[in-house]
N, C-alpha and C positions, 0 to 999 in steps of 0.2 A: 685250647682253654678248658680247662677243668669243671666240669657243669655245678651250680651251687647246689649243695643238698638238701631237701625238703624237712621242712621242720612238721617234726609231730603235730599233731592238731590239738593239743591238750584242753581245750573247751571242748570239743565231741569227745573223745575218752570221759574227760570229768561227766560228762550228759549221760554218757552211756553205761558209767560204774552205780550215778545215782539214779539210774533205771531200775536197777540191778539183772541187767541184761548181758548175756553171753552176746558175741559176734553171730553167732546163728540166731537167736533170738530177735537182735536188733534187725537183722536181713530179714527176717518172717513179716514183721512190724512193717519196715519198707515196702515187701511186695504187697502189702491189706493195702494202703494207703495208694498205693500205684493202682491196683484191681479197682477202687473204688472210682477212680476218676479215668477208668478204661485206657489204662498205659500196663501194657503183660511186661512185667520186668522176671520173668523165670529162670532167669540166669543170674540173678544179684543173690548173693550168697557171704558168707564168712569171709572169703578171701576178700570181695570186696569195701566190705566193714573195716576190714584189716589195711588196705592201701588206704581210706577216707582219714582214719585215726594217723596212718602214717604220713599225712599231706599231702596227699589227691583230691581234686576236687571233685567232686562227683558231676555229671553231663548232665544236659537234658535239664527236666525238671525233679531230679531226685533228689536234687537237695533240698528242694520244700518236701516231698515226701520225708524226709528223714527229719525234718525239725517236726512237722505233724507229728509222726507218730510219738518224737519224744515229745511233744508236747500233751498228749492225750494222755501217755503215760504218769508222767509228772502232777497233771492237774495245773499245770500252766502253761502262758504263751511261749515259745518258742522261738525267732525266727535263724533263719539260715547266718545273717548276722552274728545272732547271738552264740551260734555254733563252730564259729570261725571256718563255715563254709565261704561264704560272700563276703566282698571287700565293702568296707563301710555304705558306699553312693550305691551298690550295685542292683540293692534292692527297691522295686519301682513304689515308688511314693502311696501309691494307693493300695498295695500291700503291706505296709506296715502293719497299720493297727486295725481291730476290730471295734472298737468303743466309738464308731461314725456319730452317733446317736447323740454325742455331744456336740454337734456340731449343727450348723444350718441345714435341713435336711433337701433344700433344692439345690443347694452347692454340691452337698455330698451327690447328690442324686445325677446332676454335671460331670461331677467326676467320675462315677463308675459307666455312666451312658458316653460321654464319648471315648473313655480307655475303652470300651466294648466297639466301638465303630470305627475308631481311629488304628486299633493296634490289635493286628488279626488275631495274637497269642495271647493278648490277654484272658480271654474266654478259655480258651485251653490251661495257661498257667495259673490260673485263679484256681486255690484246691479247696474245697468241703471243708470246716473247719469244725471241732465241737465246742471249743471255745468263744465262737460267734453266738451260737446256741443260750449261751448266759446271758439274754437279754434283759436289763435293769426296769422290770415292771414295779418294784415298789417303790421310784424314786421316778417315773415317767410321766404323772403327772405336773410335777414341779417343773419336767421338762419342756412339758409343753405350754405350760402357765409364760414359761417364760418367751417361746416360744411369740406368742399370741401378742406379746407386749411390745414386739417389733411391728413398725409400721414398713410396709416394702414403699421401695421410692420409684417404681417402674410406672407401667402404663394404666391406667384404670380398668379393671376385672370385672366382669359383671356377669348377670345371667346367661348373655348371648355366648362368652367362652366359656360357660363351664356346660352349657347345653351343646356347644361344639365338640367339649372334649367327651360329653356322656355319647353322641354321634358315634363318634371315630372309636371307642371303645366299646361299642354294640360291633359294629363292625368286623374292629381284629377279633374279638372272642369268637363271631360264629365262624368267621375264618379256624380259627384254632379248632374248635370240636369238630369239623371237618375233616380239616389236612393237615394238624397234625402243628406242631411246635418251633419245628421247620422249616413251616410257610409264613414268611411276611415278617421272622422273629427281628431282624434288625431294622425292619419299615418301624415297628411300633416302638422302638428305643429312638430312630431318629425321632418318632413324632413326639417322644420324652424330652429329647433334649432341645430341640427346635421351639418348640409351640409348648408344650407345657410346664416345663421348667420357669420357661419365662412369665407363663401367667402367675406362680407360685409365688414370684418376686416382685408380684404388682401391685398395687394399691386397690385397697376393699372396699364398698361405700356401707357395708355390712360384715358385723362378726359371722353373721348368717352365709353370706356368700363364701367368705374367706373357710367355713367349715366347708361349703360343699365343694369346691374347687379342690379344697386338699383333699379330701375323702374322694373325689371322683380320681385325681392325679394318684392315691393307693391306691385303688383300683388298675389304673392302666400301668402300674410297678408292678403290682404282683402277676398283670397278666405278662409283664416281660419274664417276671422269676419263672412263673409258671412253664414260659414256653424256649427257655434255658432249660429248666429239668426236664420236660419232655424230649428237648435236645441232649439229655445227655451231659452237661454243664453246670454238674453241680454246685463247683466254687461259685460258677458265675451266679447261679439261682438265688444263689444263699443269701450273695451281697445285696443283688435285688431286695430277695421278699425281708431284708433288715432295712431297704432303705422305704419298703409300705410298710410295713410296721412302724418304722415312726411318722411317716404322712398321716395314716389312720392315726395316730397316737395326738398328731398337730389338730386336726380335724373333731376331735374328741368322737372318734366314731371307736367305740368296745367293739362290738359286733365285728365289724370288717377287722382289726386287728386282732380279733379270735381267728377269724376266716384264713388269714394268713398266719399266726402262729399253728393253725391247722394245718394248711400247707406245706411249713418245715416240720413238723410231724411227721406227714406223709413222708415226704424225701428224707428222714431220719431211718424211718421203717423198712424203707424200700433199700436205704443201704445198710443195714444191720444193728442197725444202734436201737436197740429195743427200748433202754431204760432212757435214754435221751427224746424220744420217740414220744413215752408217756408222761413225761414231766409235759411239754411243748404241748399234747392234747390235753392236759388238766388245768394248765396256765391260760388255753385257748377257752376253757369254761368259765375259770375263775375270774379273766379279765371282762367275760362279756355277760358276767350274771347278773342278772336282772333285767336286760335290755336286750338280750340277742331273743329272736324269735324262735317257734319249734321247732321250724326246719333246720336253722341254724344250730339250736340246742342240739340234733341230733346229730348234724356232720360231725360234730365237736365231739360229741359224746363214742359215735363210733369209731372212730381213731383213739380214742382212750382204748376200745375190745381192742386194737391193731397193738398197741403197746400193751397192753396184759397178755394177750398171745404170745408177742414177740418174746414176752418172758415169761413165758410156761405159767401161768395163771390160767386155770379153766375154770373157776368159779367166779372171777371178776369179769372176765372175757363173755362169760352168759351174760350175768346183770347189767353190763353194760350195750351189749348188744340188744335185749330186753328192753332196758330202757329208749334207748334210741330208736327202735321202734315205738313205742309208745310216743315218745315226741313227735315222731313224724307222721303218725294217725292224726293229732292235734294240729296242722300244720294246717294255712289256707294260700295258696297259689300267692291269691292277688295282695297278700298282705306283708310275703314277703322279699325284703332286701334283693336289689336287682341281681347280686352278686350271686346270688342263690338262685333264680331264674337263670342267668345265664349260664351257668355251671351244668344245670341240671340237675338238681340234688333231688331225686325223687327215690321212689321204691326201689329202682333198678339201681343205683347208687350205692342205696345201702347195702342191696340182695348182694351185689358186688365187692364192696368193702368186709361183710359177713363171711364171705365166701372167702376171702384170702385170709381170716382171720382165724377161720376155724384148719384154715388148712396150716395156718403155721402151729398150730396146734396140734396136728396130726388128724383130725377128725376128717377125714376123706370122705366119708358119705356124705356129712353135712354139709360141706367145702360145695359138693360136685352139687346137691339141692340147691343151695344160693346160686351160684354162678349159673346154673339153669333158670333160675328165677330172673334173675339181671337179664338174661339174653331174649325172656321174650318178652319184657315188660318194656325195655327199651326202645328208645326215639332212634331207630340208628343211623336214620336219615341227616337227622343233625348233630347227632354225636355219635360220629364214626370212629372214631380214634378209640373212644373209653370200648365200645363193642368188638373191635377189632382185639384189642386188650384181655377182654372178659371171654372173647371166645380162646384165645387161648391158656388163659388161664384155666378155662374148662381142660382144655385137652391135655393139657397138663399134667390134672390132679385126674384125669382118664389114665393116663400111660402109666402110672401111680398106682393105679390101681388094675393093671393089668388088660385095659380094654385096648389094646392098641390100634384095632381098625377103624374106634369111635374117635379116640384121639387122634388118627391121624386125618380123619373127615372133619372133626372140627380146626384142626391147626390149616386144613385147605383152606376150607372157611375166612377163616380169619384172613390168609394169605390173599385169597378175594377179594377181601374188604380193604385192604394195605394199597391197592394201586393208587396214586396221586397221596399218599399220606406221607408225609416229613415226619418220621418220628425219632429219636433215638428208642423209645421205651418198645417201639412196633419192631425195630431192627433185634435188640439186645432179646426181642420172644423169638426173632427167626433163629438168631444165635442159638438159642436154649431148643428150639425143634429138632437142628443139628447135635447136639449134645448129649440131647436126650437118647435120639436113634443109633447116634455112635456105640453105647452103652450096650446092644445087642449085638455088637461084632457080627461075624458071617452067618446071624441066624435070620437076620433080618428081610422080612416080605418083601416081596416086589412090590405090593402099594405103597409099603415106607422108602423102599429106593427110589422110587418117583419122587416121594414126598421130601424127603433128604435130597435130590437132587436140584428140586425147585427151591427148596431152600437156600444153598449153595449158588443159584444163580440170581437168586433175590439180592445176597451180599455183593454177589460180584458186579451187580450191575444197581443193586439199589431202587429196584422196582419189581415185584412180581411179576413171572409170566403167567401166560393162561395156564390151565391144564390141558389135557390132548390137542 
């Protein structure tokens, strides 16, 4: 029996002529989008551009890679659907759209905490999006007006659950600055969808209460996004810190919904999107001006230098680094927002944040100042993970500059501090110690073959060994 023949895909061709992308072109685009969410596709090339247009479906998850990147391209949403990759139903319901925001935000908050606990790939096939990034701040308070005008019909909420859930989220945070993003990250989504989704849908005896239950419950979202991206799960992060962003937004809390438009910053910057990067930390000032504190003014403010770096701006990159210093000299402990205690946003923070900023800018002396500043100002008793991080970002912008046995005693370092840490971000630096060392081919020391070698056994087993 004669096999039927594959009909052309004529929706990806039309995608791909109004990209105005060659088949090599469109492969490049595919392999960013793959590298982003740590899938090596370095064999996707032209030819196979060329069987997708000709009616292959692509495997895996490439086919959301490839509506992503056309969709970044475009300036609009995209999906696999609408590319006559996927057959009408194929796509899972809570991937369709990004516009959640319209919606009840404990429902939506349901729907992406049990697809995360229910269904192991979700977390993995959820990609980064920058279309998610457009979040509607000039129309979000109408949202939450309206929001507020809902009476929940569940159980009665009161002090004693919302001092339950500020408990339990003391708790997973010192956990997280510890061990890392890793440890305990699907404990704190069930206790999302278990116990505090439901208080969200209960009944208030105060507008008063009903603020601070939603504003504690963004809190313990964004500590889920949070420790998604430290995991490495971007897509996953994203949907999170959109679903505290609009709890903060329910709550009428500015402050904490800058903290988390900070935080998609951060994960903006960290995967290359400079100019998306800086909108996210200017949005994160302008929604919380007048009411965020200095310490607060200043995390915000320095993620603004992170996107002026990211985009060759050395004159805005000072003044903003300048200023955020200045804010956080005005700063008092005890006055501010727990979120900012518990984070740790102190000197060492900034010294840190300064230090990758100036290094995206190429300024290596200054870079290698900060990041020595952060390392010995730091708590790193309880914030392991950020020290473990900044030491090798030291050693880093060391090898950079030539010092390679400083670099490789700090990257040890660091390697020391990693044992019981759950990180993706602690892993993807052991990654880059390999990377970097490879780059000296057969010139390379005997202290760096030890140190390439314990890095090499760090992946393969996922825990540091000692040294000698």
């Amino acid at each position: 029996m004669a096999r039927t023949p594959r009909q052309r895909n004529e929706k990806l061709l039309a995608a791909i002529k109004e990209c105005r992308w060659s088949y090599d072109a469109c492969a490049a685009a595919v392999r960013a989008i793959a590298r982003e969410n740590l899938d090596a596709l370095p064999s996707c090339d032209r030819s196979h551009v060329g069987h997708w247009v000709g009616g292959v479906k692509p495997s895996g998850r490439t086919s959301r890679y490839l509506a992503e990147a056309i969709s970044r391209r475009l300036g609009w949403t995209m999906n696999p659907v609408d590319l006559g990759l996927l057959e009408g139903d194929s796509l899972e319901p809570d991937l369709r759209g990004l516009n959640w925001w319209e919606h009840a935000p404990a429902i939506d908050l349901l729907t992406v905490g049990r697809a995360d606990l229910e269904r192991r790939e979700f977390g993995f096939n959820a990609l980064y999006s920058l279309a998610a990034l457009a979040v509607p701040l000039d129309s979000w308070q109408e949202i939450a007006d309206r929001g507020r005008r809902v009476h929940g019909g569940g159980a009665a909420v009161g002090r004693s659950e919302i001092d339950a859930v500020r408990e339990m989220l003391d708790v997973f945070s010192k956990a997280d600055e510890r061990f890392g993003g890793g440890h305990a990250r699907l404990a704190v989504v069930q206790y999302l969808t278990s116990d505090v989704a439901g208080y969200l849908q209960g009944r208030f005896s105060s507008l008063n209460d009903r603020r601070d239950m939603f504003s504690v419950a963004a809190e313990m979202t964004y500590l889920a996004g949070w420790k998604a991206f430290d995991s490495s799960l971007h897509g996953l992060a994203q949907r999170y810190y959109v679903q505290a962003l609009r709890l903060a937004n329910e709550a009428d809390d500015r402050p904490l919904g800058g903290f988390t438009l900070r935080a998609m910053a951060h994960q903006a910057v960290d995967l290359g999107h400079g100019q998306e990067a800086l909108k996210l930390a200017r949005s994160a000032l302008e929604w919380s001006r007048g009411r965020a504190t200095p310490a607060a003014t200043a995390l915000f403010t320095v993620l603004t230098a992170r996107g002026h770096a990211a985009t060759s701006d050395p004159t805005r990159t000072s003044a903003a680094l300048l200023a955020a210093e200045a804010q956080l000299a005005d700063a008092s402990a005890d006055d501010e927002p727990t979120w900012i205690r518990t984070s740790g946003f102190t000197e060492a923070s900034l010294a840190s944040q300064a230090g990758q900023a100036l290094r995206d800018l190429g300024d290596l002396p200054g870079a290698e100042s900060q990041l020595r500043r952060s390392i010995v100002t730091r708590n790193t008793g309880a914030y392991r993970r950020i020290h473990t991080l900044t030491l090798a970002n030291l050693a880093d912008v060391q090898c950079s500059r030539g010092r390679l046995r400083e670099a490789a005693e700090n990257w040890n370092h660091a390697m020391d501090t990693m044992e019981g840490v759950k990180s993706g971000r602690a892993s993807a630096a052991v990654k880059n110690i390999r990377t970097r060392l490879s780059n000296f081919g057969p010139r390379l020391p005997a202290f760096a073959k030890q140190l390439d070698q314990r890095a090499a056994t760090y992946l393969r087993q996922g825990n540091p060994p000692k040294l000698g």
